[in-house]
C-alpha positions as CSV (number, residue, x, y, z in Angstrom):
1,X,-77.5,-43.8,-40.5
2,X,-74.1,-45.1,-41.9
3,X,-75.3,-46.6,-45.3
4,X,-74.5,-50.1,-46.6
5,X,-71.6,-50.8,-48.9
6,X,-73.6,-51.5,-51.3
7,X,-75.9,-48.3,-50.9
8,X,-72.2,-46.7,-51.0
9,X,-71.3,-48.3,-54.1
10,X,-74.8,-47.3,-55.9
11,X,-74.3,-44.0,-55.1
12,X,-70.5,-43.7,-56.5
13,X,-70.1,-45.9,-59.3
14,X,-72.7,-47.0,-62.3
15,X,-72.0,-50.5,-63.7
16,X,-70.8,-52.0,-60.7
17,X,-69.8,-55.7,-61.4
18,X,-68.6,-57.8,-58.2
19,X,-65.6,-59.7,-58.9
20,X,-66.2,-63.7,-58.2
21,X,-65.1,-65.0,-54.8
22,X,-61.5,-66.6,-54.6
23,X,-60.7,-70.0,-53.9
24,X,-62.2,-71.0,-50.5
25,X,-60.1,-71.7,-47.4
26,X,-59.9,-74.7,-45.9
27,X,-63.1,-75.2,-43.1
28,X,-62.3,-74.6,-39.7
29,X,-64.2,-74.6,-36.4
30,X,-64.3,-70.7,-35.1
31,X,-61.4,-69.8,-36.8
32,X,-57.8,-70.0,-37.2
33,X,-58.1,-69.3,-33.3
34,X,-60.8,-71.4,-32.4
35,X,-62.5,-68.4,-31.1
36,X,-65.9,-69.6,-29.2
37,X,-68.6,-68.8,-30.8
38,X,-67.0,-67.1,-33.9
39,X,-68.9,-69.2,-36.4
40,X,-72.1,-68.0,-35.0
41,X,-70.7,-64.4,-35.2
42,X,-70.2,-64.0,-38.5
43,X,-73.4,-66.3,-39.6
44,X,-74.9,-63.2,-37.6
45,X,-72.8,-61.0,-39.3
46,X,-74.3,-62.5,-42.8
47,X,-77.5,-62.3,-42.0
48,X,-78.0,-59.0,-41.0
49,X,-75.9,-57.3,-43.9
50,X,-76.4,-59.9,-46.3
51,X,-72.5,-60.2,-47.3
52,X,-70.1,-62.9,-46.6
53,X,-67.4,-60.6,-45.6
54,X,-66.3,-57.4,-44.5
55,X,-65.3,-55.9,-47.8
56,X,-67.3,-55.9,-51.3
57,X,-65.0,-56.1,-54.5
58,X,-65.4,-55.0,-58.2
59,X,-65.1,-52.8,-61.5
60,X,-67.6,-49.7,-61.5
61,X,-67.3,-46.4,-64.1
62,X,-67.0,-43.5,-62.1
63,X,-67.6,-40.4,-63.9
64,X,-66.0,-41.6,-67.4
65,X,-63.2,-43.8,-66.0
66,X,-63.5,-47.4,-65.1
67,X,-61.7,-48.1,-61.0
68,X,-61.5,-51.2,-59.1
69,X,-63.7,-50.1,-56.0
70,X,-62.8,-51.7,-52.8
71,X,-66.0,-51.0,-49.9
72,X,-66.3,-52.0,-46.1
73,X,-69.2,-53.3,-45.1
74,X,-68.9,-51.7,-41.5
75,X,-72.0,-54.1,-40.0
76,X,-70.2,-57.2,-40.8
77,X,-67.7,-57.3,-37.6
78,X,-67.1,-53.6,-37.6
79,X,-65.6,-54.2,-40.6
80,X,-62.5,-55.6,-39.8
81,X,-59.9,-57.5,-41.6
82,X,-59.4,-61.0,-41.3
83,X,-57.8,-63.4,-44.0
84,X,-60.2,-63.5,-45.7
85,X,-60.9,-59.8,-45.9
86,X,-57.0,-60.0,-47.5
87,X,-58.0,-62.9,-50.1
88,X,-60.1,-60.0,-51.3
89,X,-57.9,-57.3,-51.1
90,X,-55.2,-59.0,-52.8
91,X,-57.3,-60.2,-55.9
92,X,-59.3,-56.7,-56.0
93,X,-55.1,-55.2,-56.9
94,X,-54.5,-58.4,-58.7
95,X,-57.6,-56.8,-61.2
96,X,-56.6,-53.5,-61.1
97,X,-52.8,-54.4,-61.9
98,X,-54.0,-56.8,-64.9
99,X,-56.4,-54.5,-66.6
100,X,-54.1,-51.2,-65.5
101,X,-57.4,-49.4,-63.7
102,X,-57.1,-47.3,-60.8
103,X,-58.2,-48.3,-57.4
104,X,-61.0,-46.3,-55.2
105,X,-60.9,-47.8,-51.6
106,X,-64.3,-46.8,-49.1
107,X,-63.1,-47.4,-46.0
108,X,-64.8,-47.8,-42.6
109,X,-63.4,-50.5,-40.2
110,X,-61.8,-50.9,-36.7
111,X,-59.1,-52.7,-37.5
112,X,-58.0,-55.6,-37.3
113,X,-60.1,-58.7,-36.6
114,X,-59.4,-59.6,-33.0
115,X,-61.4,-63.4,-33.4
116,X,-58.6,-64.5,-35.9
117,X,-55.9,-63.4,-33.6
118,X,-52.2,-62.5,-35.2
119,X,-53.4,-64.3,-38.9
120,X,-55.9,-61.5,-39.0
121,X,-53.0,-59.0,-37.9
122,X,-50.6,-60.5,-40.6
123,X,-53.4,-59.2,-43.3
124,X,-51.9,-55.7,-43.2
125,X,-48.2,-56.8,-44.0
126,X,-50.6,-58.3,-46.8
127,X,-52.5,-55.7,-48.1
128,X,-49.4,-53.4,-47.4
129,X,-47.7,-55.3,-49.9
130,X,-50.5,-55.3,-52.9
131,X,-50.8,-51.2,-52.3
132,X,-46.8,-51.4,-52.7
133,X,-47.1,-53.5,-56.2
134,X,-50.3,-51.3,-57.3
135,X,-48.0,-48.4,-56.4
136,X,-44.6,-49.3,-58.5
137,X,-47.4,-50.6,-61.2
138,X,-47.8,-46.8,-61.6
139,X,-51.6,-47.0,-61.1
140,X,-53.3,-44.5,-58.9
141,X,-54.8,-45.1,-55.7
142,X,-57.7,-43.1,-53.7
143,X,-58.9,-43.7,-50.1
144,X,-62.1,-42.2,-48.9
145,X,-62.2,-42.0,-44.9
146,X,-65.3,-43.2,-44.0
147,X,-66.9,-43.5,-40.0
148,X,-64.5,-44.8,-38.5
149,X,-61.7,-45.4,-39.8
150,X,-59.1,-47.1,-37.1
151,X,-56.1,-49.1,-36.3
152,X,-54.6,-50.7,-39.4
153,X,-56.9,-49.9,-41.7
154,X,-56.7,-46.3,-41.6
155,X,-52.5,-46.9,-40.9
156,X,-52.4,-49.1,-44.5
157,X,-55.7,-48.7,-46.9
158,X,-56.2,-45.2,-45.8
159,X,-53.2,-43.2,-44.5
160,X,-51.2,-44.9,-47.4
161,X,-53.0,-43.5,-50.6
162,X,-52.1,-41.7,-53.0
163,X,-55.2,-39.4,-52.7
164,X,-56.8,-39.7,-48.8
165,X,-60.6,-37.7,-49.1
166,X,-62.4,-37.8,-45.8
167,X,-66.3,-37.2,-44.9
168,X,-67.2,-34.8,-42.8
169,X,-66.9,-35.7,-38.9
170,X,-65.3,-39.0,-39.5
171,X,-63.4,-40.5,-36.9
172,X,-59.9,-41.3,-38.6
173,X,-57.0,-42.5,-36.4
174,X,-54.6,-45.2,-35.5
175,X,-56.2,-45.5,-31.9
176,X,-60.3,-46.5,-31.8
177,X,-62.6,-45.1,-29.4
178,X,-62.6,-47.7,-26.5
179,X,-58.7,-47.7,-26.5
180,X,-57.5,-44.3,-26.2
181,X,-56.2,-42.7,-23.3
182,X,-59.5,-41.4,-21.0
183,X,-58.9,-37.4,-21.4
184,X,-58.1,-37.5,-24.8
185,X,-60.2,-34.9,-27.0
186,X,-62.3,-36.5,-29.4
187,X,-62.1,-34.0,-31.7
188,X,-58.3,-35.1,-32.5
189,X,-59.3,-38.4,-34.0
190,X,-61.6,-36.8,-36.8
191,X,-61.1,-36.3,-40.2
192,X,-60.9,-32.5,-39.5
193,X,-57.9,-32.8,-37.6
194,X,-55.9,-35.2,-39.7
195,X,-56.9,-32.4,-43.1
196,X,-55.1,-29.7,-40.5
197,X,-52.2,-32.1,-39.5
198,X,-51.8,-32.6,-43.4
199,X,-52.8,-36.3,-43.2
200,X,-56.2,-36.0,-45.6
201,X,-56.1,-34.1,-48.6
202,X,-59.4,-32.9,-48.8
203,X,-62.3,-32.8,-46.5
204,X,-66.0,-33.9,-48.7
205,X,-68.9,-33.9,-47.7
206,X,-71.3,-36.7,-48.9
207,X,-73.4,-35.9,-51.6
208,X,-70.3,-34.3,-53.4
209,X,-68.2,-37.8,-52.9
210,X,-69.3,-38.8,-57.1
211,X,-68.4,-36.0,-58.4
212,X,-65.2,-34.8,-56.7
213,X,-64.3,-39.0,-57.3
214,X,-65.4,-38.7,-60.8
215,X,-63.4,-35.1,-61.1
216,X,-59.7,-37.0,-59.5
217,X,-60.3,-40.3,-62.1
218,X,-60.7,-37.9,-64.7
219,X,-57.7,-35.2,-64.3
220,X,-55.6,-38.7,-63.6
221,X,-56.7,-40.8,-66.4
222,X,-54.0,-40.8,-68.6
223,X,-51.7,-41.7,-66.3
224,X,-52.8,-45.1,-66.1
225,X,-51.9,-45.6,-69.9
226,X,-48.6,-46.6,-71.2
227,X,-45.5,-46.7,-68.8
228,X,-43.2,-45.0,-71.9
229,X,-41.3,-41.8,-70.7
230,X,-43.7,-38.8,-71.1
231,X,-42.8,-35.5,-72.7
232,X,-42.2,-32.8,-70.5
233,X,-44.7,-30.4,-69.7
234,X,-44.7,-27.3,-72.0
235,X,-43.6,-23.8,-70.6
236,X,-46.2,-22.0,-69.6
237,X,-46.8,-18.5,-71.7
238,X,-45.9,-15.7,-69.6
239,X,-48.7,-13.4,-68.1
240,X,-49.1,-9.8,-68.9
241,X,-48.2,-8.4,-65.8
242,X,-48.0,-4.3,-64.8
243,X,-46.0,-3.7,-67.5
244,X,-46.4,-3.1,-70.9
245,X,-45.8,-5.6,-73.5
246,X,-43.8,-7.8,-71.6
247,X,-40.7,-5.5,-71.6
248,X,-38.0,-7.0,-69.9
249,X,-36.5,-4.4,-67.0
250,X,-33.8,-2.4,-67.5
251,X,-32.2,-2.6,-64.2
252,X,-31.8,-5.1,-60.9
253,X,-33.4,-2.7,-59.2
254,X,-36.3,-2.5,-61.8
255,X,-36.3,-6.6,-61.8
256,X,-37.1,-6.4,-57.9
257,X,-39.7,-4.1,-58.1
258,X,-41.9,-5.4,-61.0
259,X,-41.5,-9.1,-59.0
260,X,-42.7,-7.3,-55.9
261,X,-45.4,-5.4,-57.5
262,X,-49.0,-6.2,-56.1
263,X,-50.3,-6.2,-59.6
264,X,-47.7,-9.0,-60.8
265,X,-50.0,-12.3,-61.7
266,X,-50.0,-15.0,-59.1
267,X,-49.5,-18.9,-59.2
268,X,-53.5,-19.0,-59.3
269,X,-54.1,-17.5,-62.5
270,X,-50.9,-18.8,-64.2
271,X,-52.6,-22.3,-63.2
272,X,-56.0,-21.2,-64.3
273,X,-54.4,-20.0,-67.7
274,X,-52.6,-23.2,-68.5
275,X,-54.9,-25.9,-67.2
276,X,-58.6,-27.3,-68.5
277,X,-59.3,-28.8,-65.5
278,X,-57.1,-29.7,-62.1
279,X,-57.3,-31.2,-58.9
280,X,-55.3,-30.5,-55.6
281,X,-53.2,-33.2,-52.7
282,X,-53.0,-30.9,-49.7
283,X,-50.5,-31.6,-46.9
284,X,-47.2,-33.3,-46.2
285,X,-48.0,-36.3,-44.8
286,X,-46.3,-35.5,-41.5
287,X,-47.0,-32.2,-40.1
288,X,-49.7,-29.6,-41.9
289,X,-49.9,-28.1,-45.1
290,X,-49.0,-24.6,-46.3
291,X,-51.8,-22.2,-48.3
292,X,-48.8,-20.8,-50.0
293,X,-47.9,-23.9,-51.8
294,X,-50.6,-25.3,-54.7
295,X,-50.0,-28.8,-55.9
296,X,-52.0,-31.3,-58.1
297,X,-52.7,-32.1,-60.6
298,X,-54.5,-31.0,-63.8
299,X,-54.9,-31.6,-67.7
300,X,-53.2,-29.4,-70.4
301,X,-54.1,-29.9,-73.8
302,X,-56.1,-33.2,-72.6
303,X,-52.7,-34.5,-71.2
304,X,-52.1,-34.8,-67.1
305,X,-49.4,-32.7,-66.2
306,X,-48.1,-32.6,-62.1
307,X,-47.7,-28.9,-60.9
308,X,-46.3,-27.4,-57.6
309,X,-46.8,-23.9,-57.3
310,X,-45.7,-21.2,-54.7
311,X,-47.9,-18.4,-54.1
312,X,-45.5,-15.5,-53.8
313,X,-45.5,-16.2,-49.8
314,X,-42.3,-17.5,-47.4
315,X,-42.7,-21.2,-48.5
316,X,-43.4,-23.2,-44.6
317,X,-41.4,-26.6,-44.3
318,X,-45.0,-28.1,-45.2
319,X,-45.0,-26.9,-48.3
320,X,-41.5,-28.2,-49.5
321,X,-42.7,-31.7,-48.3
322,X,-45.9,-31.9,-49.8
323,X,-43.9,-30.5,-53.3
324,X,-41.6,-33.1,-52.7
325,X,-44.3,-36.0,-52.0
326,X,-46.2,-34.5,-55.6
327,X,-42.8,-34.7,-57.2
328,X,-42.0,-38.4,-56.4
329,X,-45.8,-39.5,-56.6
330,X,-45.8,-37.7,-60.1
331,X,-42.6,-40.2,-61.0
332,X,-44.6,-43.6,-59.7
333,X,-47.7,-42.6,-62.4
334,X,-45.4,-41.5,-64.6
335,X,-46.9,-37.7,-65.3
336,X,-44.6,-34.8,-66.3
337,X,-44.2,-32.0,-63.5
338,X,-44.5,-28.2,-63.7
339,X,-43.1,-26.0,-60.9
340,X,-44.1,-22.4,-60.7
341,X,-41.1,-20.3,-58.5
342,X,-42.5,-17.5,-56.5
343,X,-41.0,-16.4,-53.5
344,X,-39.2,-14.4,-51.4
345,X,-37.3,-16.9,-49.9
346,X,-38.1,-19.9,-47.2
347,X,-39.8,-19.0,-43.8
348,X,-37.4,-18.9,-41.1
349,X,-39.0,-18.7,-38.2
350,X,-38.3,-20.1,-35.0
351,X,-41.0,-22.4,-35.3
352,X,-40.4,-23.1,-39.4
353,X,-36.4,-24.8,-37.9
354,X,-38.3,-26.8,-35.3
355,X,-40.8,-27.9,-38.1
356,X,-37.4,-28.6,-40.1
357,X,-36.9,-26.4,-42.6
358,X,-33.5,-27.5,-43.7
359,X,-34.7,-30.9,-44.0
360,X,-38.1,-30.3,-45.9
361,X,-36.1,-27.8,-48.2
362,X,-32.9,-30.8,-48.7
363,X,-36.2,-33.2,-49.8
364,X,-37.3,-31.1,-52.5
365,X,-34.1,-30.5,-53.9
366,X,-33.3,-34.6,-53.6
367,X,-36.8,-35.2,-55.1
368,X,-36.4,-32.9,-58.2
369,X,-32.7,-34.4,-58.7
370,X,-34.3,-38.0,-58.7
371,X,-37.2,-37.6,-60.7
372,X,-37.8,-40.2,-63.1
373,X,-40.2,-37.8,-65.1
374,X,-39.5,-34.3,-66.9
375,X,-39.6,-31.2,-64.5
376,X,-40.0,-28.2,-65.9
377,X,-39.7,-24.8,-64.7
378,X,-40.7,-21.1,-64.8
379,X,-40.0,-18.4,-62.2
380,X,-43.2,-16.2,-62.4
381,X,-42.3,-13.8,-59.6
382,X,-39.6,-13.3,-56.2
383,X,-36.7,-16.3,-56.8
384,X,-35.4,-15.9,-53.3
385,X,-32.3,-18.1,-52.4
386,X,-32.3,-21.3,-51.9
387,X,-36.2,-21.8,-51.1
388,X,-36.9,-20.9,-54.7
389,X,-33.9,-22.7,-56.0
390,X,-35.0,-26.3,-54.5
391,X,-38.6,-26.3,-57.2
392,X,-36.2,-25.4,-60.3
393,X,-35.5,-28.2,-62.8
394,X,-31.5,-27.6,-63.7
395,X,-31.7,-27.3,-67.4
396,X,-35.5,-26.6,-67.4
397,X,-35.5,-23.7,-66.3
398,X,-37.5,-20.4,-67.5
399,X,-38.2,-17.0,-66.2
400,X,-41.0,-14.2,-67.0
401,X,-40.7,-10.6,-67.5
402,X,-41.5,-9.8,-64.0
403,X,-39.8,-12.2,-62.3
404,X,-35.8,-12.3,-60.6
405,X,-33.5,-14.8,-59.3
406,X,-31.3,-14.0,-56.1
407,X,-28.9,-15.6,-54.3
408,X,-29.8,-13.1,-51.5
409,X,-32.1,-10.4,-51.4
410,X,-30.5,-7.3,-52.4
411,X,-31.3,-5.7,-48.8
412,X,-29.9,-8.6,-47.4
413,X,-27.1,-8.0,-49.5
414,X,-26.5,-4.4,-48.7
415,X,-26.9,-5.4,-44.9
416,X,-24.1,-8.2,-44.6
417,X,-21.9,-5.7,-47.1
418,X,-22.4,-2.9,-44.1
419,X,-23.9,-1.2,-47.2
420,X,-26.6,2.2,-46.1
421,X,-30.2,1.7,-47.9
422,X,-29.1,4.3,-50.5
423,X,-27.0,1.3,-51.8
424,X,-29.5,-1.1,-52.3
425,X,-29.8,-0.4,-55.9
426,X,-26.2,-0.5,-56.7
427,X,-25.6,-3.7,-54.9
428,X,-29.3,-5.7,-57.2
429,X,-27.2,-4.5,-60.2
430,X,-24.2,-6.2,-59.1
431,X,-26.0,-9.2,-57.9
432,X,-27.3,-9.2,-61.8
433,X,-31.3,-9.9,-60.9
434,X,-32.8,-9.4,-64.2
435,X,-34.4,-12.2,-65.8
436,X,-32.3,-11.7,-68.8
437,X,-29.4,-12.1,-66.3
438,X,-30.5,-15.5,-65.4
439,X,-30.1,-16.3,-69.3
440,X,-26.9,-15.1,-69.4
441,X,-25.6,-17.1,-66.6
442,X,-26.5,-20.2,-68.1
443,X,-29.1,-20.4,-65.1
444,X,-32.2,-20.4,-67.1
445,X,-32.9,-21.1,-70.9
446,X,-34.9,-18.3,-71.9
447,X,-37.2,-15.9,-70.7
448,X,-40.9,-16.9,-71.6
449,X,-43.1,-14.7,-73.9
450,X,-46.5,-13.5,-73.6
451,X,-49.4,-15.4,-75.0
452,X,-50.1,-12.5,-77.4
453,X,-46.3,-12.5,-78.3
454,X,-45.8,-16.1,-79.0
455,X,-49.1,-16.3,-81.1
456,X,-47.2,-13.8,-83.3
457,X,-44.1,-16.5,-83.5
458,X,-45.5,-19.0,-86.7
459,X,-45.3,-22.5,-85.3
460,X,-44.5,-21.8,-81.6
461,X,-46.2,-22.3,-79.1
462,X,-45.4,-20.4,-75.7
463,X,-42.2,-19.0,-77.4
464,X,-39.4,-18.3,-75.6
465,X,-36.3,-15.5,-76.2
466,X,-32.7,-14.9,-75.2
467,X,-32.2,-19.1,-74.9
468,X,-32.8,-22.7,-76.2
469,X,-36.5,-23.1,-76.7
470,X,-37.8,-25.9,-74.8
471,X,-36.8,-29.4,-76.0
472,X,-37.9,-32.9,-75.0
């Protein structure tokens, strides 16, 4: 059994406090439309749900953070939007814009209301708008796919959130059951398959909706405070990796093989390290998502910090757009970024061009140039080419022990250079790969310490040597 909106609401929020009704429209008989029998509908409607429309309004504490919640009431008319559906919408982001809360949206609905004709259609040009406002307000907002989800609603409330969750077996598409095409699979138009296409960020099943709502209010919580310029994210201490010490290598050759070393540490536990707490967006909006690329966001030293992270893997066109979507959403909430730069370079399949991964790489690069917040960078591992180049902050750049920046592999190198493998090692020291390199080239500002070293540095925290320590 679907439960009520109001069931919902229990269950998510304590405190829940219904914001009064606005200002009545003008009576009409059945409608803008004049639909027969209309009236009678929606008295129906009323009576069995107990609501007077297909949305319930208010301020709730989820967790420890207060949200405007926004919750279909799927009985009333299938939940659908009609004008006055968007007299509620627009004053529940009105609220949220005036006290500077986030917005949590639980939606289930099919759409538009078809009884109130093209005025009910209008609504999502509407509420459209009010998500646009909320949006350059720099306030966050999360959708929660409910069953179903169709036709404008999930194409504005849900599709165009910040933060899309979906329950489990939900049916989430632009097309409703009785209007798509006879053979279609049904399995297609679920939540599942819109988490695969990297349309919904994460996948929750019901009982678990609280906390992981609770857990995304909390990591973003800060960011709903003062609109001032935030100070960049602090450089992350470098992990001990195989080597001792944190010894920088002696060679190019030396450089490549400490990066390529099994034993190096990963994106994962530098995230681990530097974070209390984090959350992850998954997918690109358009296409899928890539396991090799980790973005969030997470709290350091109580603060929300933004962080895109490759894994050490061929970074798939997916992956540089859902960087570049956590980049610019990181600029509307005004929360510092942190990129970590690990890999060997872009994947370059044949299917990784048709996905478009010229364009996907061009959007991160355009996305770090334009952000309104402080990037800032460390290469923990493999700096291949352009694919690592596109996540680095120009002037915010730092580099770890066991890490290397290419313009081309040094095989690759060799190869074009009609160079025999005995070469290869020549031709990394005349590329100059080593992280001190980097320095020296003006291409990063330091190399990062070790935790245990910069503990040892009085009044410096994550020091950094051979450059500018980092600056606001």
């Amino acid at each position: 059994m679907r439960p009520t909106a109001r069931t919902l609401l229990s269950q998510v929020a304590e405190e829940f406090t219904e914001f009064d009704p606005p200002k009545e429209r003008p009576a009409s008989t059945d409608g803008p439309l004049g639909w027969p029998g209309y009236d009678e509908m929606r008295a129906q409607a009323q009576a069995r749900t107990g609501e007077t429309e297909s949305v319930v309004t208010g301020t709730g504490r989820i967790g420890e953070a207060d949200a405007v919640l926004l919750c279909f009431e799927f009985g009333y008319l299938g939940g659908s939007l009609g004008e006055r559906t968007g007299d509620l919408i627009e004053a529940a982001h009105t609220r949220a814009r005036e006290e500077r809360l986030p917005i949590v949206a639980l939606v289930a609905t099919g759409g538009s209301r078809m009884q109130e004709g093209m005025r009910a259609l209008a609504q999502l040009q509407r509420v459209s708008r009010q998500s646009a406002l909320t949006r350059a307000a720099g306030l966050p907002q999360l959708a929660v796919v409910r069953d179903p989800t169709t036709g404008g609603g999930w194409a504005t409330l849900a599709a165009g959130a910040d933060v899309v969750l979906g329950l489990p077996g939900a049916q989430a598409a632009f097309a409703g059951s009785r209007v798509r095409p006879g053979a279609a699979d049904p399995a297609a138009y679920t939540v599942e398959a819109q988490h695969a296409a990297g349309h919904i960020d994460r996948v929750v099943p019901e009982a678990e909706l609280p906390g992981v709502l609770a857990h995304w209010l909390t990591v973003l919580r800060s960011s709903t405070g003062s609109r001032q310029q935030p100070e960049p994210a602090p450089v992350p201490s470098a992990l001990p990796g195989p080597t001792a010490c944190g010894r920088l290598p002696d060679s190019g050759a030396e450089a490549v093989a400490r990066a390529r070393a099994a034993a190096r540490p990963r994106a994962e536990a530098y995230l681990e390290a530097y974070f209390e707490d984090r959350a992850e967006i998954s997918g690109d909006r358009c296409s899928g998502a890539d396991a090799g690329m980790l973005c969030g966001f997470g709290l350091h030293e109580g603060r929300t910090v933004a962080y895109a992270a490759q894994c050490g893997t061929p970074t798939r066109p997916a992956g540089y757009r859902t960087a570049a979507r956590l980049i610019r959403l990181a600029g509307r909430l005004r929360v510092p970024v942190l990129t970590l730069i690990d890999t060997p370079g872009a994947a370059n399949g044949p299917d990784d061009e048709r996905a478009g991964a010229g364009p996907a790489i061009a959007e991160v690069f355009a996305a770090v140039a334009e952000a309104t917040v402080p990037v800032t960078s460390l290469l923990i591992g493999e700096g291949g080419s352009g694919g690592a180049l596109a996540l680095a902050a120009p002037g915010r750049l730092w580099a770890t022990p066991d890490s290397y920046f290419s313009v081309i592999a040094p095989e690759l190198a060799a190869a074009i250079l009609k160079r025999d493998s005995a070469q290869v090692p020549r031709t990394a020291e005349e590329l100059r790969l080593r992280p001190q390199d980097a320095v020296e080239l003006g291409v990063a500002q330091g190399v990062a310490e070790t935790a245990h070293e910069a503990a040892r540095t009085p009044g410096v925290s994550g020091a950094v040597r051979g450059g500018r320590a980092p600056r606001a």
